[in-house]
C-alpha positions as CSV (number, residue, x, y, z in Angstrom):
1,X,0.0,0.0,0.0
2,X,1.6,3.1,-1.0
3,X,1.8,6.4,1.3
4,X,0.4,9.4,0.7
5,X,2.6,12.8,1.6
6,X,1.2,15.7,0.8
7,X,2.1,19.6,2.2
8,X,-0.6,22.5,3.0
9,X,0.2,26.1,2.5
10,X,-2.6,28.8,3.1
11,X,-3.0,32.5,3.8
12,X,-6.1,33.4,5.1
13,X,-7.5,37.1,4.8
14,X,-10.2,38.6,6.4
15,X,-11.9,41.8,7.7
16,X,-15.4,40.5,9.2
17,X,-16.1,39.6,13.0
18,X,-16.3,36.1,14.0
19,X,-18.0,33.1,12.2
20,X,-18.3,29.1,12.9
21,X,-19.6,26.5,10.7
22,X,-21.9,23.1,12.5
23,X,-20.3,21.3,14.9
24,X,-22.9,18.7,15.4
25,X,-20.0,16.5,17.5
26,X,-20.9,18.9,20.5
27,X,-23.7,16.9,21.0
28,X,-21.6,15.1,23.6
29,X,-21.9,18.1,25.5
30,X,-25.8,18.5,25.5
31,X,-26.1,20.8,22.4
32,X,-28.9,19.2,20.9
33,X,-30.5,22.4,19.0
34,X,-28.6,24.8,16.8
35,X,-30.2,28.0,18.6
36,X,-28.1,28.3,21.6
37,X,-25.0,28.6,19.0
38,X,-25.7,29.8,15.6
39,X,-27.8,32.9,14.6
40,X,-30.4,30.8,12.3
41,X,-32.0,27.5,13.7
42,X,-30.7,25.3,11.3
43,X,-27.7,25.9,11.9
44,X,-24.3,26.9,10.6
45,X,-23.4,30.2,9.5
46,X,-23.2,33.1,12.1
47,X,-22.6,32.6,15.9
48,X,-24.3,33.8,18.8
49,X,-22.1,35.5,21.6
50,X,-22.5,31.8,23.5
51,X,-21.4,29.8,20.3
52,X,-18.6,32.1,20.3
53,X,-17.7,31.6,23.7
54,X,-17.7,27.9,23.5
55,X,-15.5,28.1,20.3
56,X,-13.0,29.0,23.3
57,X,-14.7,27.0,26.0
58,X,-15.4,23.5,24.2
59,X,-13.0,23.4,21.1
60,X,-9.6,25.5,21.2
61,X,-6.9,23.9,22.7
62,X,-5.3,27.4,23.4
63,X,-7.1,30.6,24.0
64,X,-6.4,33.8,25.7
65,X,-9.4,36.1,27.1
66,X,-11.2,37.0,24.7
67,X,-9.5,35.7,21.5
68,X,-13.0,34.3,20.5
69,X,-14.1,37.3,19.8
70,X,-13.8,40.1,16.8
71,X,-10.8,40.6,15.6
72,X,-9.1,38.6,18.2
73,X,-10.2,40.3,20.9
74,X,-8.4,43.2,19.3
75,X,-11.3,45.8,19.8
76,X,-13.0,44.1,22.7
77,X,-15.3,46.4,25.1
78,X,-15.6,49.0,22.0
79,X,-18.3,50.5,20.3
80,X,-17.2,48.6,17.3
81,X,-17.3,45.2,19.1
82,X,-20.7,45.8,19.7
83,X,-21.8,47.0,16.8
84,X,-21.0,43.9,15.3
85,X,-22.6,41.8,18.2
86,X,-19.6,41.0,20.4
87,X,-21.8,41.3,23.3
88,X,-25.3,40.9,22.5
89,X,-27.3,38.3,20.6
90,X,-29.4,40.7,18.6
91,X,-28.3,42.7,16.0
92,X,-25.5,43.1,13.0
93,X,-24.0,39.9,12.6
94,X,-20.9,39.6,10.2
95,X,-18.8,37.0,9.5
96,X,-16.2,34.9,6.8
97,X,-14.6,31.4,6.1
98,X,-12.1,30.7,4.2
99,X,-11.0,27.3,4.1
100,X,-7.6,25.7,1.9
101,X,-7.6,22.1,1.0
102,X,-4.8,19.6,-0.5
103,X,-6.2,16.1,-1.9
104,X,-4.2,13.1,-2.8
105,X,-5.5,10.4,-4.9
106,X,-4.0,7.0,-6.0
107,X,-4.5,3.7,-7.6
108,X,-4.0,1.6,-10.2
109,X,-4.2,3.7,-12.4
110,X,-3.4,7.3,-12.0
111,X,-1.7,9.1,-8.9
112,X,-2.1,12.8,-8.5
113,X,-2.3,15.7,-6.4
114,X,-4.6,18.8,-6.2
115,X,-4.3,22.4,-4.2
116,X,-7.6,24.7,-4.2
117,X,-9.4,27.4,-2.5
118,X,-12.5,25.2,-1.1
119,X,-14.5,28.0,0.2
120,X,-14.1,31.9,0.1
121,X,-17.3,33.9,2.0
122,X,-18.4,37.0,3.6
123,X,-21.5,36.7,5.5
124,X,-23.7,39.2,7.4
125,X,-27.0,39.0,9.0
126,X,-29.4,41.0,11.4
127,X,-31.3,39.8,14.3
128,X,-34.4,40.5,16.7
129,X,-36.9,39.4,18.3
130,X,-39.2,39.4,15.5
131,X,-37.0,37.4,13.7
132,X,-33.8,37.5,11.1
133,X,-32.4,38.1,7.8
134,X,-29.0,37.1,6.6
135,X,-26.9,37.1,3.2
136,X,-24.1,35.6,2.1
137,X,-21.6,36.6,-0.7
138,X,-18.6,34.4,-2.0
139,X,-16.6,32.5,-4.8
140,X,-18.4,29.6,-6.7
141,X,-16.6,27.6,-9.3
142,X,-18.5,25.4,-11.8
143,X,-15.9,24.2,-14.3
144,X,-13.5,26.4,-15.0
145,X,-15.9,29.6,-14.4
146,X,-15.2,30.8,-11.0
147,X,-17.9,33.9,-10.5
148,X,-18.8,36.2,-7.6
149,X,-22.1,35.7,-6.4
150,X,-24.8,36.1,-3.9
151,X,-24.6,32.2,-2.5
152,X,-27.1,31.7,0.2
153,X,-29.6,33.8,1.9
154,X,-32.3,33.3,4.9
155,X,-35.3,34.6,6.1
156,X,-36.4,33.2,9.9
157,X,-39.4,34.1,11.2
158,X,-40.5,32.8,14.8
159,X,-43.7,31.6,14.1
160,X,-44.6,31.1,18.4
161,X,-42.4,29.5,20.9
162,X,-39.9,26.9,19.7
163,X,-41.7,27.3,16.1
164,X,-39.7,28.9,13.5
165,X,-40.2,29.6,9.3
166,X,-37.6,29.7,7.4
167,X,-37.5,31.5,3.5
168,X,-34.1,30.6,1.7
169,X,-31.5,30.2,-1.2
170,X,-29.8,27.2,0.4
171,X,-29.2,23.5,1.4
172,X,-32.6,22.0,2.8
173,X,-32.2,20.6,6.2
174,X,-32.5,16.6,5.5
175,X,-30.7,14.0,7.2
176,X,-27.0,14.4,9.0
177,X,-25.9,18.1,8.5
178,X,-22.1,18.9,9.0
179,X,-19.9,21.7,7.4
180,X,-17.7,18.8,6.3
181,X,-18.0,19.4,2.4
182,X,-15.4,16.6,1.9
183,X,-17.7,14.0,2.5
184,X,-19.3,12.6,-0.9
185,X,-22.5,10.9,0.3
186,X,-23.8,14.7,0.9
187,X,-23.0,15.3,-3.2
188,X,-24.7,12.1,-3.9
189,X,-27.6,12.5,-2.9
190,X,-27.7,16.1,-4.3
191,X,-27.3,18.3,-1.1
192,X,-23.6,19.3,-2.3
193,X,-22.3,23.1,-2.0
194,X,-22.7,23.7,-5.5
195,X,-26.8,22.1,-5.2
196,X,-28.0,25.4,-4.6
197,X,-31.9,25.4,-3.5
198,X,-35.0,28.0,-3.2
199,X,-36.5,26.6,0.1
200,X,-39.1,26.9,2.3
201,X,-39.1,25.7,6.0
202,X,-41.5,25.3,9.2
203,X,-39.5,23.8,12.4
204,X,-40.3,22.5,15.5
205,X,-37.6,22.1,18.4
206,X,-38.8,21.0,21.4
207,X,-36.8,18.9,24.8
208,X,-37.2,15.6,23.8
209,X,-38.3,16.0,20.4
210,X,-38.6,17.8,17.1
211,X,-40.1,17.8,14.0
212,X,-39.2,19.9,9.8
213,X,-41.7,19.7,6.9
214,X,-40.0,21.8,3.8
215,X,-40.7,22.2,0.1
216,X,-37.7,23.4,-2.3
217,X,-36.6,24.1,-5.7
218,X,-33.5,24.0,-7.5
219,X,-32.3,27.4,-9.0
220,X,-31.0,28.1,-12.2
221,X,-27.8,27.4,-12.0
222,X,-27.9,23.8,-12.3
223,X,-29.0,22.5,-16.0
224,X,-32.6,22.6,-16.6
225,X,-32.9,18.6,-16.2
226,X,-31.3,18.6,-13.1
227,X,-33.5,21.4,-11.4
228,X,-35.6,19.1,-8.9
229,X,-38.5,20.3,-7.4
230,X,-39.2,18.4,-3.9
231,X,-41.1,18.2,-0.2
232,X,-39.5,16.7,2.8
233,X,-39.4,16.2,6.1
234,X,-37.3,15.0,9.4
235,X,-38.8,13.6,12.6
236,X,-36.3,13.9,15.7
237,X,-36.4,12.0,19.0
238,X,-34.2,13.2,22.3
239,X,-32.9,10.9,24.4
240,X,-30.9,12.0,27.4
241,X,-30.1,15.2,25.8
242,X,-27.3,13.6,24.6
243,X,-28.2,11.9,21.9
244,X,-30.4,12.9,18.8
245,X,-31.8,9.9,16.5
246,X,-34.1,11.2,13.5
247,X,-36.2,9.7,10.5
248,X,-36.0,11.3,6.6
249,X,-37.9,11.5,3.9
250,X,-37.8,13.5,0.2
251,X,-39.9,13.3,-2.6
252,X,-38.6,15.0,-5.6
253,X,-39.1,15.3,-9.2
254,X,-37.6,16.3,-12.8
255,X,-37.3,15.8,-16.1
256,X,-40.0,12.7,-16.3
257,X,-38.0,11.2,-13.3
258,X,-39.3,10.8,-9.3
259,X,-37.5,9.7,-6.4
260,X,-38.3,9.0,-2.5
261,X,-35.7,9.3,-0.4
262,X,-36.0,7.2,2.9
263,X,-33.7,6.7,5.9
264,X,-32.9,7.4,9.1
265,X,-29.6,9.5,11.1
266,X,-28.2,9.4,14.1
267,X,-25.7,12.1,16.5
268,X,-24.6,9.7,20.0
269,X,-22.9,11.5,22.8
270,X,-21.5,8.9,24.3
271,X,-19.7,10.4,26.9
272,X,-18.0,13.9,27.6
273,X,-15.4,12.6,24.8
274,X,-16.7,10.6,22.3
275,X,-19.3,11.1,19.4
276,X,-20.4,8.9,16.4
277,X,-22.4,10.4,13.6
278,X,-24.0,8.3,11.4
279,X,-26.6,8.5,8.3
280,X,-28.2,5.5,6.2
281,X,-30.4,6.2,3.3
282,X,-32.3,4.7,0.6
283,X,-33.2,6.0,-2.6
284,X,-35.9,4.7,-5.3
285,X,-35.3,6.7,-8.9
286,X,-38.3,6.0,-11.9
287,X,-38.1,6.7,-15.0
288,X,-40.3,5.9,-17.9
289,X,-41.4,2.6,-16.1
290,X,-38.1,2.1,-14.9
291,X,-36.8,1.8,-11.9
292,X,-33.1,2.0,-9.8
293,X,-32.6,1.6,-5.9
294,X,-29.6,2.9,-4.3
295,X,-28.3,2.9,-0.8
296,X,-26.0,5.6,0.7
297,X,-24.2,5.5,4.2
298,X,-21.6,7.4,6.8
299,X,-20.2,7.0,10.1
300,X,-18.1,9.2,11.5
301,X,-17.3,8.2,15.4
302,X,-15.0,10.6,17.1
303,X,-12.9,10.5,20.2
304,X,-11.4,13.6,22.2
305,X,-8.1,12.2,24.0
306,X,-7.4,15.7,25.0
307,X,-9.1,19.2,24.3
308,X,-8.2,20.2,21.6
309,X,-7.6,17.4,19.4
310,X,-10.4,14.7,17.5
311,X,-9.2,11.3,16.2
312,X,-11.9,9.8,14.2
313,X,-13.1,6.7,12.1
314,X,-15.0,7.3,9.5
315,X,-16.7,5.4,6.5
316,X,-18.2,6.9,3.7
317,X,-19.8,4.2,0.7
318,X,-22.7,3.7,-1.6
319,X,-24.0,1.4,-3.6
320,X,-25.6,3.4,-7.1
321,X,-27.7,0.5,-8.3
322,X,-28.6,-2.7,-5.5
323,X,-28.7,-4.7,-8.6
324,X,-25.1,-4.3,-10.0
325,X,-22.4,-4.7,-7.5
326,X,-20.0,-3.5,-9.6
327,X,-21.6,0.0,-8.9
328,X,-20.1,-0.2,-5.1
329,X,-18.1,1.9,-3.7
330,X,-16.5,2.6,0.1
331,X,-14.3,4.7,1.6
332,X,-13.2,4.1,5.0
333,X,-10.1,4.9,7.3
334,X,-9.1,7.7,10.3
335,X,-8.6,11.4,10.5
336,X,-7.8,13.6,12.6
337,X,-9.1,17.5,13.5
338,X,-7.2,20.3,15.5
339,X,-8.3,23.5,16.6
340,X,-5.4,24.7,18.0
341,X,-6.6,28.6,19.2
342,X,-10.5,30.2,18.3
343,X,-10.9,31.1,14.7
344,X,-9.0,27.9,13.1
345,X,-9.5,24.1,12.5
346,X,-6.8,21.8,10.7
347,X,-8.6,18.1,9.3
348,X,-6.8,15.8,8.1
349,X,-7.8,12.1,6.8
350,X,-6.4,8.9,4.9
351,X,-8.9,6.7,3.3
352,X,-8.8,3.5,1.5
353,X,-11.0,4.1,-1.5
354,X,-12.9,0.8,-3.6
355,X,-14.7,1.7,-6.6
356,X,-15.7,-1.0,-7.9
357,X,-17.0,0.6,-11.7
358,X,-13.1,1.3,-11.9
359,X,-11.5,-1.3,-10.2
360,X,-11.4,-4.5,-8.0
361,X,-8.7,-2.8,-6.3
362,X,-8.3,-0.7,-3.5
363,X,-6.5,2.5,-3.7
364,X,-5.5,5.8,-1.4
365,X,-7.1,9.0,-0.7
366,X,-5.9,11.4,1.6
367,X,-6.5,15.2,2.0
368,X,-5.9,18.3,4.6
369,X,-8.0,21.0,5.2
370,X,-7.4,24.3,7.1
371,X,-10.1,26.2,7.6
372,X,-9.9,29.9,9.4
373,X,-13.1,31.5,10.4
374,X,-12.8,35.3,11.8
């Protein structure tokens, strides 16, 4: 089995205040919801003052007081810092990634490296109690066209207590969500970072359990045969408020073609230290009295030695057609995440890959992120 060695060199530039992606691991913790850390309820994108804090508290190996915060602390207890919600959870929210990453692949048949932006965005949003609005603005790159473009945007509206609405140019919320875009059964089954979507929300979050119903729409930027239009919905159940086990299901259609979308996710705290992730989901595709099953699956199970540092095991396969094994494919093996100080994570992973439309044998994939969020 051949090694993979591969170096990382970023620079990361930006001027907005702080910003985390989904962390759905802090479940081990008793994070159940999204609200106590992010500015929308389904997560991701901007941080509350709390999420901020915890960035410090829960994740960062190293921190000084206040580093958490905008700028580094640089311009705590300012009118600036609290114009950009430093202190407060209503408000201007602003925020940015940018995130590297190096890939290795190799096999039988080729071997060869890759070094790419992965993500470049500026985000800002404003709160109350009445509800919230929030844009984001980066760099997409379809082909060799790299544009400049309005990527996502949100309207939340809380609807009555622990009810919210959401309006949106986004990613649905179905099944295991994590800021992880490396991960291919999230492309497979269409909810990629590219699968841009108009959506439309209602969500439930309650103490022991919670409930989604959503309709969506592809936008134009995918090809016209591709643009699905679909209604879904997710069923949660609480159990110890440390674990969070849920049920899917999608219905979409295009171009003369349907498909249900079935199966069922899981995020287990086991303990202060250790996590597993895990999604399983079946699809049906017909087509002109045709019809094609497929079954996608990850696990993810993480373990926190020491704060600061995640070892993980993860598998990642799919089967495209449950009548041609020849269409299977798995990926499996460890990684590792750091996040050495607040605003910065480092991921790394080596996976054997087996796809078997290519090959009988197995080959290596390894890649490194670093991801910096201000």
């Amino acid at each position: 089995m051949k090694t993979a060695v591969f170096t990382l060199i970023a620079l990361a530039v930006a001027l907005v205040a702080p910003r985390a992606l989904a962390f759905p691991e802090l479940i081990r913790h008793g994070y159940v919801h999204c609200t106590a850390c992010h500015v929308s309820p389904a997560g991701g994108g901007l941080t509350t003052a709390y999420g901020r804090s915890l960035s410090k508290e829960l994740l960062s190996r190293w921190a000084y007081e206040g580093e958490e915060s905008l700028f580094h602390g640089a311009v705590n207890d300012t009118a600036i810092a609290k114009w950009v919600n430093a202190e407060e959870d209503t408000g201007l929210f602003v925020g940015g990634d940018f995130r590297v990453i190096q890939t290795h692949q190799e096999n039988e048949f080729q071997r060869k490296r890759a070094f790419f932006p992965m993500q470049t965005d500026l985000e800002a949003a404003y709160r109350t109690a009445f509800g919230s609005v929030g844009v984001t603005y980066g760099v997409e790159k379809r082909g060799e066209l790299k544009t400049y473009t309005v990527r996502r945007w949100a309207f939340v509206i809380p609807a009555m207590e622990k009810i919210w609405i959401r309006a949106a140019l986004g990613t649905p919320h179905f099944g295991l969500m994590t800021s992880e875009h490396n991960w291919a059964f999230r492309q497979d089954l269409g909810f990629g970072p590219l699968d841009r979507r108009h959506l439309g929300e209602a969500e439930y979050q309650g103490e022991t359990w919670g409930a989604l119903i959503g309709a969506s729409k592809s936008d134009d930027t995918l090809a016209q045969a591709a643009r699905e239009t679909s209604t879904y919905g997710t069923l949660d159940f609480i159990v110890n408020n440390n674990k969070k086990i849920g049920l899917d299901i999608w219905r979409g259609t295009f171009e003369g073609t349907e498909r249900w979308l079935r199966g069922a996710h899981a995020l287990v705290g086991w303990n202060e230290h250790v996590t597993t992730l895990a999604q399983f989901t079946v699809q049906n595709r017909k087509t002109a009295g045709s019809e094609q099953q497929s079954w996608y699956a990850f696990q993810k199970t993480s373990w926190e030695p020491s704060k600061g540092y995640w070892l993980s095991a993860i598998l990642d396969a799919a089967q495209f057609d449950q009548a041609n094994e020849k269409t299977l494919r798995t990926k499996y093996g460890p990684g590792f995440q750091f996040f050495p100080r607040p605003h910065w994570e480092l991921q790394v992973a080596y996976l054997r890959v087996r796809d078997r439309q290519t090959s009988e044998q197995e080959g290596d994939e390894a890649l490194m992120i670093l991801h910096y969020y201000l």
